[in-house]
Z-matrix of the N, CA and C atoms (Angstrom, degrees):
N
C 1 1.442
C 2 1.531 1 111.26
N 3 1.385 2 110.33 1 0.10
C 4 1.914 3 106.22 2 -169.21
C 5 1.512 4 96.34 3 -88.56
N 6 1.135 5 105.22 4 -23.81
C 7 2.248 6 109.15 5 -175.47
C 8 1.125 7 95.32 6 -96.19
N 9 1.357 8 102.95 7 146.02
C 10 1.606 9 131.73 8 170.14
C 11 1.400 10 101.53 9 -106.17
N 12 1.186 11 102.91 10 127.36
C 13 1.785 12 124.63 11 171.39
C 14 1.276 13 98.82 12 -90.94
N 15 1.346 14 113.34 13 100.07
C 16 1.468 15 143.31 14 -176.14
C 17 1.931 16 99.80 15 -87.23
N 18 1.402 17 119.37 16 -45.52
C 19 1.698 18 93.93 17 146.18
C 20 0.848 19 158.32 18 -100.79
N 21 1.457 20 124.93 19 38.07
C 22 1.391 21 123.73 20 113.43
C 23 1.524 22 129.87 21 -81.73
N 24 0.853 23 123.75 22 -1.39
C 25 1.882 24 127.90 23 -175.43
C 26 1.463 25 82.71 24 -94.68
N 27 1.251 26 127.91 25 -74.20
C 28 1.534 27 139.81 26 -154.65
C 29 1.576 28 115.36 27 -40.23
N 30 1.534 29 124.54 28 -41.83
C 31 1.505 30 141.50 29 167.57
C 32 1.279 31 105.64 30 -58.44
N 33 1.365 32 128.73 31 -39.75
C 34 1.491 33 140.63 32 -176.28
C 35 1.291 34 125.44 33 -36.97
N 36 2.046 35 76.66 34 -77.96
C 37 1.495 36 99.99 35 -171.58
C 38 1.663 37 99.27 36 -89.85
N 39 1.214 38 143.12 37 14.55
C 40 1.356 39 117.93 38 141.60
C 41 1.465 40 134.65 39 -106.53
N 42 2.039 41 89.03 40 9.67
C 43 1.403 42 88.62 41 162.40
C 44 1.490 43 123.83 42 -83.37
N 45 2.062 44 113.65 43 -5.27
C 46 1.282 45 124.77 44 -176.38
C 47 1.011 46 130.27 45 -101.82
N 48 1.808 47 92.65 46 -11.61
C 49 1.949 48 92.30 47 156.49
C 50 1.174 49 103.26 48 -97.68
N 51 1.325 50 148.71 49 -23.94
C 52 1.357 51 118.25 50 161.53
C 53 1.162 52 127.36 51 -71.87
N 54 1.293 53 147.76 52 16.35
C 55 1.482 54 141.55 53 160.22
C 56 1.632 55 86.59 54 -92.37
N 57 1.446 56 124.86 55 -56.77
C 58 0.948 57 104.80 56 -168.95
C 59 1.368 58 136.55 57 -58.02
N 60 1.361 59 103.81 58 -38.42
C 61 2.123 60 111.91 59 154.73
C 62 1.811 61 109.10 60 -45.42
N 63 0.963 62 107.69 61 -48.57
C 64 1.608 63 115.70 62 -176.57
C 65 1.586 64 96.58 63 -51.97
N 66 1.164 65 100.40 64 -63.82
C 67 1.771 66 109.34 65 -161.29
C 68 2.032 67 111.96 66 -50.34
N 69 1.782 68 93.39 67 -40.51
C 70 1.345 69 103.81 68 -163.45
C 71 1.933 70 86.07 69 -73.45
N 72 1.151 71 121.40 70 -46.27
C 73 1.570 72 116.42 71 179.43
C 74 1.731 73 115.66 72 -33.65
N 75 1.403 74 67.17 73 -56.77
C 76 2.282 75 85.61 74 -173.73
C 77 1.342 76 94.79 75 -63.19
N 78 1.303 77 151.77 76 -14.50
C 79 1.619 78 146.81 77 -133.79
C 80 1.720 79 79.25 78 -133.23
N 81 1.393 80 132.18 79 -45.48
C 82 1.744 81 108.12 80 178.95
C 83 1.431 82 106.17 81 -92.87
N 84 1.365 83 111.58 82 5.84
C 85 2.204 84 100.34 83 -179.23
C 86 1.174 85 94.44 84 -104.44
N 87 1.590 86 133.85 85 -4.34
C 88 1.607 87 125.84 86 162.70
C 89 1.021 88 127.08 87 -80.17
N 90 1.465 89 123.31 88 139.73
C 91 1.143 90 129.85 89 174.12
C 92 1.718 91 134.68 90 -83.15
N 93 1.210 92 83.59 91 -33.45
C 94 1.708 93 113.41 92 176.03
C 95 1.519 94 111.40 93 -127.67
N 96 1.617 95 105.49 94 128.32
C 97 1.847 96 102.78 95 169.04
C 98 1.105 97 114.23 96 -129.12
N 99 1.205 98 119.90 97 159.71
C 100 1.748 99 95.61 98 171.06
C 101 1.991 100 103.76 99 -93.45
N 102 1.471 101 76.83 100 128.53
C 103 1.575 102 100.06 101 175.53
C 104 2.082 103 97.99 102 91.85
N 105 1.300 104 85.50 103 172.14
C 106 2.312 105 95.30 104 -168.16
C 107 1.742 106 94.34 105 -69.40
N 108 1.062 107 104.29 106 129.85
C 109 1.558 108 120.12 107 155.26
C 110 1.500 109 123.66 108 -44.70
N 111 0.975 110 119.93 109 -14.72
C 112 1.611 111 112.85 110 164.77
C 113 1.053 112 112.94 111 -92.65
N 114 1.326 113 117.49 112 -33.02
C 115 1.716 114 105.74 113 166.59
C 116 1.928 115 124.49 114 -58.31
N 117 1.304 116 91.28 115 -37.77
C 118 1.512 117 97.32 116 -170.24
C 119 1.615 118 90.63 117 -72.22
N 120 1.248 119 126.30 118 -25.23
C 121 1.826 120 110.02 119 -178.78
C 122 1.555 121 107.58 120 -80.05
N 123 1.069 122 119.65 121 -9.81
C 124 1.669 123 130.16 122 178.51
C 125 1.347 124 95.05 123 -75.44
N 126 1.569 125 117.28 124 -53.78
C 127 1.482 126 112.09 125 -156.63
C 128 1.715 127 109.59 126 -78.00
N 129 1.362 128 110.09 127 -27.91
C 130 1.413 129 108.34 128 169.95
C 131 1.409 130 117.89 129 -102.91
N 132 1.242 131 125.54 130 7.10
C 133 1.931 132 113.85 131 137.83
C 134 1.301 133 121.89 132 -89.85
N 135 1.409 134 110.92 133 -7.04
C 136 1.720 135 99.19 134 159.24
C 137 1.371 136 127.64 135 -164.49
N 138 2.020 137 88.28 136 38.88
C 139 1.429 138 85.18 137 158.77
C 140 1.500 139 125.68 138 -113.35
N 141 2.005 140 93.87 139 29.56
C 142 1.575 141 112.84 140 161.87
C 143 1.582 142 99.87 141 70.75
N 144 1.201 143 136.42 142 -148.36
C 145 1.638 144 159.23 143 -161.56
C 146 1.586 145 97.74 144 -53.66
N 147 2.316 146 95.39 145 -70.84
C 148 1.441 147 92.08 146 -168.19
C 149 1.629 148 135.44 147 -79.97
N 150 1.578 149 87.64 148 -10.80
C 151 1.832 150 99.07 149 160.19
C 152 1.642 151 116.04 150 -45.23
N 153 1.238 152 101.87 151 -47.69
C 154 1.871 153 100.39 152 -173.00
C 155 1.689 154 104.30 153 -78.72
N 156 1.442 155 109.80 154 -30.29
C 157 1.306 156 100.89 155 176.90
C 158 1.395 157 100.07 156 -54.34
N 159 1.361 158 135.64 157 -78.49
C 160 1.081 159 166.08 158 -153.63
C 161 1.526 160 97.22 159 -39.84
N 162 1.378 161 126.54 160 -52.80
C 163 1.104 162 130.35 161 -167.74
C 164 1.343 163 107.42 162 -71.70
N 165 1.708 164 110.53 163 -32.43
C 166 1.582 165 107.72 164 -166.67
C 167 1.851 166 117.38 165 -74.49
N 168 1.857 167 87.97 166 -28.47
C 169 1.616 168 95.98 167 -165.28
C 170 1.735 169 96.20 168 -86.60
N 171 1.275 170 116.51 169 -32.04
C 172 1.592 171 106.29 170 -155.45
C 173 1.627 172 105.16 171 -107.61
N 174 1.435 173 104.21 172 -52.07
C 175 1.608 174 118.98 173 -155.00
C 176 2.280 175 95.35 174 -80.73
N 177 1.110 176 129.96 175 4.31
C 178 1.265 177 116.12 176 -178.11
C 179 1.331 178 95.33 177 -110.83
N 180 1.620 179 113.27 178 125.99
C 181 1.339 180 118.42 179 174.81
C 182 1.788 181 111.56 180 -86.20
N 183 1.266 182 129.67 181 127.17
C 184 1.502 183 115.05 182 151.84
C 185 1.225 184 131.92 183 -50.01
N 186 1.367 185 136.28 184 161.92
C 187 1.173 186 139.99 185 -170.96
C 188 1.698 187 107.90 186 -88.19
């Protein structure tokens, strides 16, 4: 329990900053979201994995 298995953690957390870079991209090329844009950048710098989910399925409005 004193070592951290860095592959499995390691795939994780760079699968959660890249949605989250993705998300914050998609979050300044939108025009419309549902709900204020500073919240949705709160929720995907620290709402970790399901923040970006969250942003992708609910918080992006179509045109």
């Amino acid at each position: 329990m004193d070592e951290i298995k860095w592959g499995l953690i390691g795939p994780l957390l760079a699968l959660q900053a890249l949605l989250a870079v993705i998300g914050l991209i998609s979050l300044g090329k939108a025009e419309r979201t549902r709900g204020p844009k500073w919240l949705w950048v709160i929720i995907l710098i620290f709402g970790n994995l399901l923040g970006s989910v969250a942003y992708f399925t609910v918080g992006r409005k179509d045109n």
